[in-house]
N, C-alpha and C positions, 0 to 999 in steps of 0.2 A: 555549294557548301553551306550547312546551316550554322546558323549563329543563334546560341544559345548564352542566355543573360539568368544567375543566378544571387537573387538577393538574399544574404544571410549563408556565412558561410560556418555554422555547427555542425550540429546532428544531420539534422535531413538536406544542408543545403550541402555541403559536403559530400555526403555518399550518394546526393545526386549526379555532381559534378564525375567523381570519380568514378560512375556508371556510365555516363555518358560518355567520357574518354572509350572504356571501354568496350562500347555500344560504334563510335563513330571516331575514326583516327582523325578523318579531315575537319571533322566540326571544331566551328571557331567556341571557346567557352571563356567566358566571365562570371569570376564572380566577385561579390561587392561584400562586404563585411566592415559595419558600423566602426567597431574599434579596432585593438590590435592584434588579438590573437583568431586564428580559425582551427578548427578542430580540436580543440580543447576535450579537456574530460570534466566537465560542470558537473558530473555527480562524484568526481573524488575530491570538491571541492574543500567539505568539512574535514576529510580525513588530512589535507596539507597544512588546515588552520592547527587541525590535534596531534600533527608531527606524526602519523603514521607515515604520509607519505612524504620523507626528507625532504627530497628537492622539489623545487618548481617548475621546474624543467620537465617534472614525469609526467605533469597535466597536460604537457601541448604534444598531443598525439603528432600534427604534421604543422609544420609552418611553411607560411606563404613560397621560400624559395624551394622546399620541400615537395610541394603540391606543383608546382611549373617543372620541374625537373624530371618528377616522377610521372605525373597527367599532363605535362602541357598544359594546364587550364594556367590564365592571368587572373590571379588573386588581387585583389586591389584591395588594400586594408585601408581603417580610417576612411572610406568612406561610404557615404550616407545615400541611400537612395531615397529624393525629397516624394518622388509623384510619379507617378503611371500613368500611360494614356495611350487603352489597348488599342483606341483605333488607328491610331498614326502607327500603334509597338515604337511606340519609344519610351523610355524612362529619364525620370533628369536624377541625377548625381551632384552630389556636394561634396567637394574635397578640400578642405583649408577653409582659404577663402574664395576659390572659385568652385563655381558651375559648370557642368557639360551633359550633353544628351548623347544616350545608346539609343541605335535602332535592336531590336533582335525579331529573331522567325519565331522563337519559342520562349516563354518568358518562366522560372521556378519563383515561386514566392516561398522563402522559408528564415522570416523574422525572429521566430521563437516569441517568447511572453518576457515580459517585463517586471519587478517585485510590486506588488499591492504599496501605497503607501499614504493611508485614508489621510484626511485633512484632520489629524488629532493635532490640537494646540500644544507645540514646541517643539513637533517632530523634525522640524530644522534645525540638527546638531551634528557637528560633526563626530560624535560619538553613537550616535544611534544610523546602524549599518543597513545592508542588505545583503545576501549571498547567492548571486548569480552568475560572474563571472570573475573572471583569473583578477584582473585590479579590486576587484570585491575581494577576493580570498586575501590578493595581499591586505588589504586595510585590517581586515579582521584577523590574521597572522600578527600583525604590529599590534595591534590592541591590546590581545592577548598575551603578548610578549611584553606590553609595555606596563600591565596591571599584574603582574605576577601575584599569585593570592589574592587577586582580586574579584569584585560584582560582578556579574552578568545577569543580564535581562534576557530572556530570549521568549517572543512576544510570537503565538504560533507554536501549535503541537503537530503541525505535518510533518514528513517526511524528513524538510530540510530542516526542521526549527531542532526534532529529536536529534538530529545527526551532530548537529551545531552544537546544541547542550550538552551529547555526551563526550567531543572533541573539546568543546572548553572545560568541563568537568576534568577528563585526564588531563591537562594543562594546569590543573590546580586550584581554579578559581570557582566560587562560591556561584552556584549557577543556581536559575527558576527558572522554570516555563509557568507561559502564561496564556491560560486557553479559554477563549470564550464558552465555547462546547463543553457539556458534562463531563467528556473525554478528549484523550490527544487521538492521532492515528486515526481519522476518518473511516477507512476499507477495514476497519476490525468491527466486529459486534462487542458489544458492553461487556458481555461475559468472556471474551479471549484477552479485549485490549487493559483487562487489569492484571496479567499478568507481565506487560512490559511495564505499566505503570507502578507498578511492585519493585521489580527490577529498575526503573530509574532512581523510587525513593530509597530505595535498600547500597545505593551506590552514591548516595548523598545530593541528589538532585532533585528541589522542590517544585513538586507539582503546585500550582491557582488552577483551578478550573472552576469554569460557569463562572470567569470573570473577564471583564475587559479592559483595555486602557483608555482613561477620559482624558490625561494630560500626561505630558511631559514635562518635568520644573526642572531648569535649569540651576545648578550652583557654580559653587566657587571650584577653579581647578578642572573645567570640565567635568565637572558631578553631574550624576543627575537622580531627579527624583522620579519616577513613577508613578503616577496615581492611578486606582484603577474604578470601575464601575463601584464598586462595593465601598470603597472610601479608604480601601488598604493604602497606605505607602508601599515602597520598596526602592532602597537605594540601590545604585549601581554605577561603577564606574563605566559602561557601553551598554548598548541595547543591539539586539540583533533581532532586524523584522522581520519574519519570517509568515506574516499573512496570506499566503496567496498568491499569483499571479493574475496577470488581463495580456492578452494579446496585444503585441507591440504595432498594432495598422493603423497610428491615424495616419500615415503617410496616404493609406489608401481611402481615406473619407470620402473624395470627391474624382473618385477614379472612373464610379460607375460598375466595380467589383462590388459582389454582392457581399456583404457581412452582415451576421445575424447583431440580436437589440445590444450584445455587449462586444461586439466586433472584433467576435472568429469570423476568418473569414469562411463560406461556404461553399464545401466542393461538391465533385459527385463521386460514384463508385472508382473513378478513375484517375481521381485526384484534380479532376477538371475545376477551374471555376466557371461563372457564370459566361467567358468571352474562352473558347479550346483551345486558342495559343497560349494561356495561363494557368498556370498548374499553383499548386500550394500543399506544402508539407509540413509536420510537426505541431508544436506548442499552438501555435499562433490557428487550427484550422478547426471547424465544425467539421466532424464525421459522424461515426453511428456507432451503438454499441451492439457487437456482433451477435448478442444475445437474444436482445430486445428490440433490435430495429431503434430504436430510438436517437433522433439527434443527439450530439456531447463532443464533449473536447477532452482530452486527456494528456496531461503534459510527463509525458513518458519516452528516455531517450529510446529506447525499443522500439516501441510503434514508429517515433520519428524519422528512425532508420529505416525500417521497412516502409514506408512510404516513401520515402525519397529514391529508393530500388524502381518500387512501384514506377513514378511520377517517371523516372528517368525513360525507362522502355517504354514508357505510353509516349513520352516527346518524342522518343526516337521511333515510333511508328506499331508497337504494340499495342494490344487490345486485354491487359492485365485488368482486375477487378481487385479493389481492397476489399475485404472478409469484415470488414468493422472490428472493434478493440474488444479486449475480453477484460483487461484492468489486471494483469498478472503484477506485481510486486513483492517487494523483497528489503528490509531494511537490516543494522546490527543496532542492536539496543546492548549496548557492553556486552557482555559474556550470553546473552541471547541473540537468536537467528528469528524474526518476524517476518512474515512469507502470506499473502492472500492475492487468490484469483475471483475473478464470477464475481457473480451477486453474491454482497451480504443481504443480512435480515432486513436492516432498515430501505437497503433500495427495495424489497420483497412488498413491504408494505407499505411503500410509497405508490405501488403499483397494483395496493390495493387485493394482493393476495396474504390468506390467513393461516397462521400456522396451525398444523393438524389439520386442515382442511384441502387446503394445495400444496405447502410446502410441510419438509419438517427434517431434523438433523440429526447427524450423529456425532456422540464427541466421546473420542478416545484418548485414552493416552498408551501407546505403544513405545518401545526402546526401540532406538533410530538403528540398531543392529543386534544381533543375537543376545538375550540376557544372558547366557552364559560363557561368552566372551566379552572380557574383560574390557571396564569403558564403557558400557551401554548407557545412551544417555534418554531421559524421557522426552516425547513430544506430547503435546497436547495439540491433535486433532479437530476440527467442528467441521465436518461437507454437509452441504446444505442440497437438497434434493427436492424433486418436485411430486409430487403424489397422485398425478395423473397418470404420468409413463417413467417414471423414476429416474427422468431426467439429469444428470448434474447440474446443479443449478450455480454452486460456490462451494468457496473453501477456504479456510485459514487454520494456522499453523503456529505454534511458539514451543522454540526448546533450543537448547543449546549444538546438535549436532541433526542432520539429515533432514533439515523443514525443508530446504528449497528446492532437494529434489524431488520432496512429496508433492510441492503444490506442483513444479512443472509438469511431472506426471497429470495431476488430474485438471490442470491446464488444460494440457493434450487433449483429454479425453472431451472439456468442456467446447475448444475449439469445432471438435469432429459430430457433436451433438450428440454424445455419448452417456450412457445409463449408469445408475448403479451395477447392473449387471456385466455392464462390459468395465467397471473396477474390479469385479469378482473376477473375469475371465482375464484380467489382463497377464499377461507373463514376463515377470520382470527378471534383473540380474540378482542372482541372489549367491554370497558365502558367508560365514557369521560374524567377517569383520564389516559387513557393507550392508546387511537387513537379514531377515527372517525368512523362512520359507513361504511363510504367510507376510508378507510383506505391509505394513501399516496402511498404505490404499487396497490393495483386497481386504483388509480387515472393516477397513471404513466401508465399503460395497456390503462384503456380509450381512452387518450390520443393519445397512439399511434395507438389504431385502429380507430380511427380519422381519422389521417394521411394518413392509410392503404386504408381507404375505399375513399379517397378523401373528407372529410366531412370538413376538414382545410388545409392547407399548409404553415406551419407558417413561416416568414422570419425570418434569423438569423439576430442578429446587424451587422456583419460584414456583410453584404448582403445589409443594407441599404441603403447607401450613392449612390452606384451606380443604385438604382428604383427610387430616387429620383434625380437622373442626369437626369435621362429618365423621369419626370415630373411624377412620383407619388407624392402624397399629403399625409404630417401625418397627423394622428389623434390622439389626444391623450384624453382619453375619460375617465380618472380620474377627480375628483373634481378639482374646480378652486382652493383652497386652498391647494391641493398635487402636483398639476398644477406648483404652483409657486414657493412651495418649490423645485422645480427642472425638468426639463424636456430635450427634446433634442432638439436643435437648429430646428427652420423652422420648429413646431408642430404644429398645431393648436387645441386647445381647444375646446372640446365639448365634457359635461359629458354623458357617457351610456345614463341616463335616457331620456336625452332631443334630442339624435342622429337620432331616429326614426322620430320625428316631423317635421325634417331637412334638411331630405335626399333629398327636392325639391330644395335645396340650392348645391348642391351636383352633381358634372360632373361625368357624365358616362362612358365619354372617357376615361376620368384621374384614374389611377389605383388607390387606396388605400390602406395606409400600417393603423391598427389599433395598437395601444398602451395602457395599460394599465398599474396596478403595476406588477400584477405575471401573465397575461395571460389569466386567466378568463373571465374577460368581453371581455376583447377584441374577445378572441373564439367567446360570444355570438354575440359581432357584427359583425363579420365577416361573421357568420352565416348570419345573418337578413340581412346584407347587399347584399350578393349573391342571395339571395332567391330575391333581388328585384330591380336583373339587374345590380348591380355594379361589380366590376373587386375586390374585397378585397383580402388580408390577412393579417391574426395578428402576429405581434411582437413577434416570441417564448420568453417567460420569461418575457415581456412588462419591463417596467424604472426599475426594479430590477435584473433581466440579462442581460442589456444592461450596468448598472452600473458595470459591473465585466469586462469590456471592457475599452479601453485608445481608444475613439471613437476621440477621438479629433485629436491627433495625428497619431494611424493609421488609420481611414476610413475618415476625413475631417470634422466628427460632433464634435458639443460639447453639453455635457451635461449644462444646467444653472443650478444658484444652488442659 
């Protein structure tokens, strides 16, 4: 009979356990879990803080009598596993106030990560929080509750900090984010992640960014002050820190487990570590990104589920391979859906390839179902492809209705090492209440095999200012009444329809950039205008991705409005 010892009983150490039940009826299983809940739902954590989800009860998927009843597995809550010591396979345990050692045949390491909580002076308050687990959610439940119309700090624009701020925000209270980075949202490129930041500010939640916090000042009452890099104040009754995470191993420091310089631990394709009775899953591990080969950690309850599937059948005597992470994600920013997989831009050119030259994108905005059934909502599109073999490279998404199941689709596609071309060819579900015939990922493939074959060459806005130093001529080929609701400085007007009639009015010499709302017509004139000896191209994204641009200040244009 084997005996099987799992440290960490969330995400990955969990659906290991409950695999191995079903992998092995006789095997003996443990597992150890630091505090008191196991199986939790740590990403519905903000929504029980913002009263989405009423009870607290709804968070704890399975508890400990739950998990024996149902797998047999002996859950041991509250306690702590101090140290490993593969060669003897034994682990010591801390409970209370005593000590005791496990032998086991097979050993799961799945600790998770821990919240960042740098050495800023005064961050010892008990008003300045963290949101990790279910005693986390309560303290920040009470807080919330107990400041009604009141300050919030929330320090961090990732994932949990947005989530946090938009749950305190529906609660009432006077919220900020506070971001070191020019921007919140990491996995967005500059030009998509301003339209959640639009939508937080438009819903009363103030953006800092490219700032940090130097101090925390204590007052009267449990106050507290804020100071940040730039010399701002900002009062608030709690802070919620939302920085980041680190791998929670220093148990394993001196185990003789391998852990890289910020201590993930390092497995292999099999979830192995450095000793093959030892396995490791989730937050806490170095993997690879499935893309690039490259070492990385990703703290994703997804991945850390499918690992611990993984981990499970390899103890129990399979030969599985992880695929490495592809980074799919998915957030609600209030009344918006944010959704990106793949590589963005800035991993692209960390990596030292160049736009136009290796990579390059497309950005749409299609309606998430038929425009002429009622309800069609816009998405704003960016797939990022590669220009060697038209690769999917990434992708991201923002709109109110159908982003998550555009990204998962070309998720799909990016997992399988799949083209523009096989977006074109893909065949999806299609009626007018659910998407188009031409579905918003075929449209994003077209697109780019557009591009691929030379058939368009869209200029980005930031591209613009300077073909127009050099004497190119806009166009902007919208109706005169969308014309004046707003356009770009130095356009000139002339609708699609009337452009063809024109063109003897029209220098050959003078390049031409084409403008529309979303890029469409403008494609077709770009088209008709080439086919008849002019120098064209169009506006990727025409006056509605140019509008996600501060054209005025940094490239010298302005929008009128």
């Amino acid at each position: 009979m084997s005996k099987y010892l799992i440290v960490g009983g969330v995400a990955g150490g969990a659906t290991a356990a409950a695999r191995l039940r079903r992998l092995d009826e006789q095997a003996e299983i443990i597992m150890f879990e630091r505090g008191g809940d196991v199986s939790f739902a740590n990403c519905g954590l903000p929504y029980y803080v913002g009263g989405t989800i009423e009870y607290r009860d709804d968070l704890l998927v399975m508890d400990p009598k739950s998990f024996k009843s149902l797998f047999n597995v002996d859950v041991r809550i509250y306690s702590e596993v101090v140290s490993v010591n593969p060669e003897a396979k034994t682990v010591q345990v801390r409970f209370g106030d005593t000590q005791y050692e496990e032998t086991y045949d097979a050993l799961l390491l799945a600790p998770g990560a821990k919240p960042l909580t740098p050495p800023i002076p005064g961050i010892e308050h008990r008003n300045i929080v963290t949101l990790r687990n279910v005693p986390d959610a309560d303290n920040l439940h009470r807080l919330s509750r107990e400041y009604p119309n009141g300050k919030a700090v929330v320090v961090g624009g990732g994932f949990v900090g947005i989530e946090s701020a938009e749950n305190l925000r529906q609660q009432g209270l006077e919220v900020t984010v506070v971001e070191a980075a020019p921007h919140i949202l990491a996995p967005f490129d500059t030009d998509m992640v301003s339209l959640a930041e639009n939508e937080l500010k438009s819903k009363g939640v103030k953006l800092v960014l490219g700032d940090g916090v130097k101090e925390f000042h204590h007052g009267a009452d449990n106050g507290l002050r804020v100071e940040l890099t730039s010399g701002e104040q900002l009062d608030a009754d709690f802070v919620v820190l939302s920085i980041g995470v680190r791998p929670d191993t220093a148990f394993l420091q001196d185990s003789g487990i391998e852990l890289n310089e910020r201590g993930y631990i390092v497995v292999n394709e099999s979830m192995q570590t450095n000793y093959p009775s030892i396995y490791a899953v989730g937050d806490a591990v170095q993997t690879y990104n499935g893309q690039t080969s490259e070492a990385g950690s990703l703290a994703l309850a997804g991945p850390a589920n499918s690992q611990g599937r993984l981990a499970a059948d390899n103890m129990n005597g399979a030969q599985r391979k992880y695929r490495g992470f592809v980074g799919s994600s998915v957030l609600k920013v209030f009344d918006l859906t944010a959704a990106s997989t793949g590589l963005n831009e800035r991993a692209l050119q960390r990596m030292g390839m160049v736009y136009g030259e290796d990579y390059r994108f497309t950005v749409t905005f299609p309606n998430h179902h038929a425009s002429y059934y009622p309800g069609a909502k816009t998405i704003t599109l960016k797939m990022i492809f590669s220009m060697k073999d038209g690769k999917v490279l990434g992708a991201q998404a923002i709109g109110q209705e159908g982003v998550d199941k555009r990204i998962d689709v070309i998720a799909s596609v990016i997992r399988f090492g799949g083209t523009v071309q096989d977006l074109m060819d893909l065949e999806l579900a299609y009626a007018p209440p659910f998407s188009s015939a031409k579905d918003p990922v075929n449209m994003a493939g077209y697109y780019a095999d557009n591009i691929m074959q030379g058939l368009t060459d869209p200029l980005l806005p930031q591209e613009l200012a300077a073909e127009l130093e050099k004497g190119a001529v806009l166009i902007d080929v919208r109706s005169p009444s969308m014309f004046e609701a707003g356009h770009i400085k130095g356009a000139i007007n002339i609708p699609a329809p009337k452009l063809r009639q024109q063109l003897s009015q029209l220098d050959k010499e003078r390049p031409i950039i084409v403008s529309c709302r979303v890029g469409i017509n403008g494609y077709y004139m770009e088209r008709m205008l080439n086919q008849h000896g002019f120098k064209a191209r169009n506006l990727m994204g025409g006056f509605s991705y140019a509008r996600l641009f501060d054209l005025d200040m940094v490239h010298g244009l302005k929008l009128v409005k």
